[in-house]
N, C-alpha and C positions, 0 to 999 in steps of 0.2 A: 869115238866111243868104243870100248875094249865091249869082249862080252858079258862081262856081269853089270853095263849100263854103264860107267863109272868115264869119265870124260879125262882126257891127257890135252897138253898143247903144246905145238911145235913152231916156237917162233921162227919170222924167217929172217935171213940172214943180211938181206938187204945184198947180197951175192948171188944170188939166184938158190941157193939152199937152205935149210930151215937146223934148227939148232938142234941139242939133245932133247931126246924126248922129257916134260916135264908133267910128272906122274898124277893125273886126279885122282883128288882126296874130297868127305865127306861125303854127304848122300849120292847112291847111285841113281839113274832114273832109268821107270821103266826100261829093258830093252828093246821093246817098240817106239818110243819115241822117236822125232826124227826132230835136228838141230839145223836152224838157220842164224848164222852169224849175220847181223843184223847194222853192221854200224852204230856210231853215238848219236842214241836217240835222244838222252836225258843230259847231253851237254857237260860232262864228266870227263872227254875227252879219251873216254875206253870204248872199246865194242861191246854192245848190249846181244842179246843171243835170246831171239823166238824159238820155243818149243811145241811143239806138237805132243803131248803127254794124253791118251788116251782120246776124246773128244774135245778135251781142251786146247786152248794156245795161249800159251802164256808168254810174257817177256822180263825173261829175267835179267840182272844188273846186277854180274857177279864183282863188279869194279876193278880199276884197274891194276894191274897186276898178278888178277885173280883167275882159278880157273871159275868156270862156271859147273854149278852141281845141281842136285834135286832141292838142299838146303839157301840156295842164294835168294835173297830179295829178288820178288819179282809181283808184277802184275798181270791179274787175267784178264787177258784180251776177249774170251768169249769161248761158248761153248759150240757143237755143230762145226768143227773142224776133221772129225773124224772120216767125214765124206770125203777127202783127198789122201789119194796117195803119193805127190809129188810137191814139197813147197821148198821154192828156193826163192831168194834175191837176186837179182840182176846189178842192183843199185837203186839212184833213182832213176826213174826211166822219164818220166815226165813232165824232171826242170824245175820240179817245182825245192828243191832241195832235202827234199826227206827222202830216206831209203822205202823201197816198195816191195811188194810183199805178191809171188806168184804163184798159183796154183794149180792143180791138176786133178778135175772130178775124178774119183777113181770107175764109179760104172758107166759115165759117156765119153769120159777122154775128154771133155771140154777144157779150153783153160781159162783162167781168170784173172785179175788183174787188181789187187788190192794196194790203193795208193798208201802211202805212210804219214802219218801226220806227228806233231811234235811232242804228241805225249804218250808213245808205244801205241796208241788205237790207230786202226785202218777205217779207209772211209769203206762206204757198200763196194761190193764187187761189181767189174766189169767184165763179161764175156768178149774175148778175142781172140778165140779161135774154137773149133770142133774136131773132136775124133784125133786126140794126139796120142791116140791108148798105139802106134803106129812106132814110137821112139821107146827105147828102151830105157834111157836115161833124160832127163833135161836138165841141163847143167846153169843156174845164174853165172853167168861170165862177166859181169862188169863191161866197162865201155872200150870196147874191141876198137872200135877205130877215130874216135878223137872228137866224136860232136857231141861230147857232156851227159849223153843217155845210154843208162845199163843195155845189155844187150842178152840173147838166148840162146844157147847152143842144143841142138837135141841128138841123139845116136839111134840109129832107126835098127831093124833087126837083122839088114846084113854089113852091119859094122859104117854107116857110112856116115860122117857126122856134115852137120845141118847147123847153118845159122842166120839167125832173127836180128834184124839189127831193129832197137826200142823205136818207139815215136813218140810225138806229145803228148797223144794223149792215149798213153798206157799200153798201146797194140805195139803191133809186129809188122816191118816190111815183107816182102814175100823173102821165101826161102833159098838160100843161096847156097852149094853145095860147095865143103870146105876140105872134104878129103874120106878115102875109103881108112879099111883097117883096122878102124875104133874099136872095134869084137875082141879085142884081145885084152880089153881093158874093162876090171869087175868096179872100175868108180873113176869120176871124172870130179876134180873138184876146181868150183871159179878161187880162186884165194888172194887177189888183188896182186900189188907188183911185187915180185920176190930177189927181181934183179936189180930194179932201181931205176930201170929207165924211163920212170913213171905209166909204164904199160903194160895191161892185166893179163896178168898168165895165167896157165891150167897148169891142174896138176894131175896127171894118170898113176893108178896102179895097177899092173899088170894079172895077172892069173897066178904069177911064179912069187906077189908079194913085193915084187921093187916097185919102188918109185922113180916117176920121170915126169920132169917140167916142161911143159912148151913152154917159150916164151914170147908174148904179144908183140905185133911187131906194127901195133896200130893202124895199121890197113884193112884188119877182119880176120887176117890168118895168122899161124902160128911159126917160127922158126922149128929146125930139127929138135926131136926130144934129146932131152940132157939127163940124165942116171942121177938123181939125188938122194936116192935109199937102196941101200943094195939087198935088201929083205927082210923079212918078220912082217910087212904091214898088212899080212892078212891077217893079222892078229888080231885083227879091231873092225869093231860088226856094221861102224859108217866111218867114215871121213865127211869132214864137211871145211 
């Protein structure tokens, strides 16, 4: 999302790099909003993309081939979303084949655990864990090491990144220390596989605007990072 709200997307290349940038068009959305690409909920075979637009959360179904905007069909999920300042997806986490929906109280740090069901609604929340106001970032990273449930990466405040691997039922295993240095990175995003080797990568942007890929290497950690944008992406106010 650029800063006048207006949304772009960067296919990826199935090489581990992602294509030209392709410009969004039609309505902007707030630029508070915050975008969670959500997987095919409605069976269309496109990714469908939760919003966070004000107190609302809506899911919109920009279909495929399309970018998603302030204009695209969608449904509201509910209001009383405005109490989080963190929602990513992991995947699904708890097997049960729908994509799931994570959050983060913004004034106790608690997090929560909103399972996904087949028609954009989330069932009630589940508390599974407290006080994670402690990570600067929480990244949905998909399923890191190969037993079918999304996983959760966090960056605590002296760079040192932190991962969750999913369970059954919607929680987290204890924390497992994955590497210092993270602090030099203004965004972390999970973007599924970008090399092909069916295992989920990150993607970092640095302070100076480049981008660089880890690449999964299905064990929970990541190979050395690789250079896939050599600058301008601080141009744009999220990555997701």
């Amino acid at each position: 999302m650029d800063t006048a709200g207006l949304v772009s997307m960067y296919r990826g290349t199935g090489a581990g790099a992602v294509s030209a940038r392709i410009a969004g068009t039609g309505a902007a959305f707030p630029t508070s909003s915050v975008l969670v690409p959500f997987g095919d909920v409605d069976g269309d075979r496109c990714a469908d993309v939760l919003v966070k637009v004000g107190d609302q959360l809506r899911a919109y179904r920009p279909g495929c081939g399309k970018l998603v905007s302030a204009s695209s069909p969608y449904t509201l999920i509910g209001a009383g979303w405005g109490q989080y300042d963190v929602l990513t997806s992991p995947g699904d986490v708890n097997g049960d084949g729908f994509v799931d929906l994570v959050v983060r109280q913004a004034s106790t740090g608690d997090m929560y655990f909103y399972a996904g069901t087949a028609d954009h609604r989330v069932k009630a929340r589940v508390r599974f864990g407290t006080n994670w106001k402690l990570y600067t970032k929480i990244v949905g990273a998909g399923d890191l090491n190969g037993d079918g449930r999304g996983d959760l990466l966090g960056v605590d405040a002296s760079g040192v990144l932190w991962r969750y691997y999913g369970t059954a039922t919607g929680g987290v295993s204890a924390r497992v220390k994955v590497g210092g240095g993270w602090g030099v990175y203004s965004s972390l995003v999970g973007v599924g596989d970008l090399s092909g080797d069916g295992r989920a990568d990150l993607v970092a942007r640095d302070t100076a605007g480049k981008l660089w890929r880890y690449s999964g290497t299905g064990t929970g950690l990541y190979g050395a990072r690789v250079l896939i944008g050599t600058g301008g992406w601080n141009g744009f106010k999220g990555l997701y």
